[in-house]
N, C-alpha and C positions, 0 to 999 in steps of 0.2 A: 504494500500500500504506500502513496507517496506521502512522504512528509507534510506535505500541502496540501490542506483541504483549498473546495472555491472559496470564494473571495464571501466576506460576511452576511451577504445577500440571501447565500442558503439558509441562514439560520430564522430569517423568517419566513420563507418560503415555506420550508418543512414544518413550522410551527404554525401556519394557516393552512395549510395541508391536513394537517394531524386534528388541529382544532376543528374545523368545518368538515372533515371527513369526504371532500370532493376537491378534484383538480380545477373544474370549470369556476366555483363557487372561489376560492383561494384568487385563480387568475383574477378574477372581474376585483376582488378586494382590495389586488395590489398593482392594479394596472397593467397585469401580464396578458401573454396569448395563453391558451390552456396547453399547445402544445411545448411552448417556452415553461414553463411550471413540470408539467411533465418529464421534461428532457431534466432541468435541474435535479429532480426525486431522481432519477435513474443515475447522473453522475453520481451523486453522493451514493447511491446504493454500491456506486460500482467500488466509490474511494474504500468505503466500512467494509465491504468482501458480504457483507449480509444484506439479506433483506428487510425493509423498513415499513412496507405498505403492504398487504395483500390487497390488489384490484379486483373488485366487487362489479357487479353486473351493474348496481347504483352506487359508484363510491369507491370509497377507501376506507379500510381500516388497520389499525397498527398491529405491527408483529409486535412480540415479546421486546425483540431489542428498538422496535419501532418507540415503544413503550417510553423504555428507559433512555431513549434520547431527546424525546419527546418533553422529559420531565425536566434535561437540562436545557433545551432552547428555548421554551414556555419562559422558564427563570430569566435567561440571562436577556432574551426578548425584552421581555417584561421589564428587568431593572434599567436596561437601557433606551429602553422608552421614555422613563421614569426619568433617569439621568437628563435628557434630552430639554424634557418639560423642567425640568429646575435649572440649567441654561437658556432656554429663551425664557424663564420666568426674571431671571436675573438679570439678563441682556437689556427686559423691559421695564426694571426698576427705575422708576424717576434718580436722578440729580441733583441736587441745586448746589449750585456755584457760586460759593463765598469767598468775597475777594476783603480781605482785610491787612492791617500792617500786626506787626510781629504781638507788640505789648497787647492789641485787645483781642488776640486770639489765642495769647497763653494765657493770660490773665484773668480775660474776662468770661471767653465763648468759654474752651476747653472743660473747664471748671463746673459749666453750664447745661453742656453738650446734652448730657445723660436726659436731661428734662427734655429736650426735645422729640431725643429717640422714643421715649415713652410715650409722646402724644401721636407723632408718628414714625408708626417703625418701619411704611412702606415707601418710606423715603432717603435714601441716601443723600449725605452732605460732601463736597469736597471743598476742602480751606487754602485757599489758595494765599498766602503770607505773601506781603510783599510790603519794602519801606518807603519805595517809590511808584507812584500810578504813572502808568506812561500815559499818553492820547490814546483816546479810544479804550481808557480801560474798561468802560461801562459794554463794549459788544463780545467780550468772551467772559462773561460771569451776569448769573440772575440775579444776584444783590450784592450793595457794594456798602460797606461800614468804613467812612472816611475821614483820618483829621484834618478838621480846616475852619474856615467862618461863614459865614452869610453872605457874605459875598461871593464865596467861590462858588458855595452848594445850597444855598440857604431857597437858588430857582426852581432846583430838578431833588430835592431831598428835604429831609424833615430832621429836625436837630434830635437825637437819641439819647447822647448822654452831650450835657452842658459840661466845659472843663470846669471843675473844684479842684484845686488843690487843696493841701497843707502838707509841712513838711511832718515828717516819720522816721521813726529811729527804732531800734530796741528799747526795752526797758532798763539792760543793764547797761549801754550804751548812756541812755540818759543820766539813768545815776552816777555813772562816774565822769560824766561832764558837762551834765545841767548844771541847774533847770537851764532852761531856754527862755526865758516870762516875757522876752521880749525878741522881737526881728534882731535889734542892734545885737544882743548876746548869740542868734544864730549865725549873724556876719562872723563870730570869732571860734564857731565851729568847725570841724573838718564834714566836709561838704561835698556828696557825689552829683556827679553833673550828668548829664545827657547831651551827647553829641549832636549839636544841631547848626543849622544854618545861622546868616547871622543877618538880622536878627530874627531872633528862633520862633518859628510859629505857633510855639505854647509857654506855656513858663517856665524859666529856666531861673534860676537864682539871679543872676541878674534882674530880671524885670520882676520878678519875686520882691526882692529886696529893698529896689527900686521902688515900688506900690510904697512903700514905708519910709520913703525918704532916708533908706540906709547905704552907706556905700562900704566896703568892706576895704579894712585897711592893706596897707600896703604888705604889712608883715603875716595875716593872714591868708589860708586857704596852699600852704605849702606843705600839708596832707593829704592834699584833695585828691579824689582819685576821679578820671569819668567814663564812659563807656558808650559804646556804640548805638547798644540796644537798652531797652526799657527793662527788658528783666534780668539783663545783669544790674543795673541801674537798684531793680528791687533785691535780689540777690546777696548785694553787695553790703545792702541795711540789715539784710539776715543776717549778714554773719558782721555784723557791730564796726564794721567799716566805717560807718559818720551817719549825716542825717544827708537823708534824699525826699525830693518832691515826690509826694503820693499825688496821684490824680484819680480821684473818689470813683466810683465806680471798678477801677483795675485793683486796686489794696483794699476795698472794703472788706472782703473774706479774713485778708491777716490783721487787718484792725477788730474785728468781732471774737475771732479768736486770742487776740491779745501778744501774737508774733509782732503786730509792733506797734506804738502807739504814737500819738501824735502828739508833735514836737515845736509847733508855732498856730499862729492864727491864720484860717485858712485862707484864700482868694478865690473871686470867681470871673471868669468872661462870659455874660450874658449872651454875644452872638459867636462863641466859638467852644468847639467840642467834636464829638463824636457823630460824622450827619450820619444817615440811611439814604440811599441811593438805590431808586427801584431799577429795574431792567426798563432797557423800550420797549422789550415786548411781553408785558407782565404774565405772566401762567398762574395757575393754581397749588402748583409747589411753589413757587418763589412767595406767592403772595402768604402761603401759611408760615413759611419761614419768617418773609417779613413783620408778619401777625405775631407772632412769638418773641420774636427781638422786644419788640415795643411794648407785650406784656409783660417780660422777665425783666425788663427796666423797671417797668413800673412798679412790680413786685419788691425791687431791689433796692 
């Protein structure tokens, strides 16, 4: 017998064969000719050295070893059928495309995440991080969480989270170099910065310290450390490095838990923060996601 059965086609052929007990009956099921069905049952007879079918004056029915191949094609038919239907079920699982910058998808979403899944779970999310929006970020992603002002987004978005600051530290960080009771006293702390433009599109100590009429002296800030991204920025207050700017909504979980407390008087920008940016071509996944954002804010 050769090593090589035909090609996998037999295995349902024999197994609409064996089920419907008729060659003609089998063809018309699977788009064959009855003599095409036919001729297949007989290669395979010839590959196995046995016989599979007794031909019946109406029909077919199974030999013994008809039987028992019978009980494995039925199976493996059947599971790869089955196999089949949970890749196109998966193929046609919805998407939605979330385009966000680093700090409010570690921070904020990530954290988050699980509450959505629960409301729905027939939806996948991809997060797509980025610290800069090129043009035209809004046509490769359904919804877009953006920092900026009223000006930029305030036409095609809705403001989501308003920036809040205040600055934040450890506990034990404060004790051994507070209090802070005043801006001027934070001027003379060791101070993590965040990397930014100049001048920076959120608050940065500078314009922090500034709002207060403080300017930091000459011999301070020769500690400081600063960083690229927002969650080394938080990271950094973890492990008792100085005092960094919280922006309320991204630190609120480690201020409730008491990882780290706050450490000056807060600030706010009324037309700048966190916009929401819908798709142009809004769907009904995007739009429940959107619906979600806006409630878990407000829950928050």
């Amino acid at each position: 017998m050769p090593d090589r059965l035909p090609e996998l086609g037999w295995m349902r052929i024999f197994a609409e064969v064996a089920r419907l007990g008729s060659f003609s009956a089998a063809a018309a099921g699977l788009g064959l000719t009855q003599p095409a069905v036919s001729y297949q049952i007989r290669r395979l007879e010839e590959q196995f050295g046995v016989a599979l079918l007794r031909r019946q004056h109406r029909g077919v029915e199974l030999t013994v070893e008809g039987e028992r191949l019978f009980q494995v094609t039925a199976k493996t038919v059947g599971d790869i059928d089955a196999l089949a239907r949970s890749f196109r079920t998966e193929a046609q699982r919805p998407v939605v495309r979330l385009r966000t910058d680093y700090a409010f998808s570690a921070l904020w979403l990530i954290p988050r995440m699980h509450g959505f899944r629960l409301l729905h779970p027939e939806t996948d999310i991809q997060i797509v991080a980025t610290q800069r929006l090129e043009p035209g970020f809004r046509d490769d992603a359904d919804v877009v969480v953006v920092f900026g002002t009223k000006a930029e987004f305030g036409a095609i978005g809705s403001l989501l989270l308003q920036e809040k600051v205040v600055p934040v530290c450890t506990r034990g960080f404060l004790d051994r170099n507070g209090p802070f009771a005043d801006p001027q006293q934070l001027a003379k702390a060791i101070l993590i910065h965040l990397d930014s433009p100049t001048p920076s599109p959120w608050f940065d100590w500078r314009s922090y310290l500034a709002e207060f009429s403080v300017t930091r002296d000459l011999h301070a800030g020769r500690g400081d450390v600063s960083f690229n991204t927002y969650s080394l920025v938080v990271q950094a207050a973890l492990s008792e490095q100085g005092v960094a700017i919280g922006w309320m909504g991204l630190v609120d979980t480690l201020l409730s838990t008491h990882m780290l407390v706050e450490a000056g008087p807060p600030l706010e920008a009324p037309d700048r923060g966190y916009w929401l940016i819908p798709p142009r071509s809004a769907n009904a996944d995007s739009e429940r996601l959107s619906t979600w954002l806006v409630d878990e804010v407000g829950r928050t």
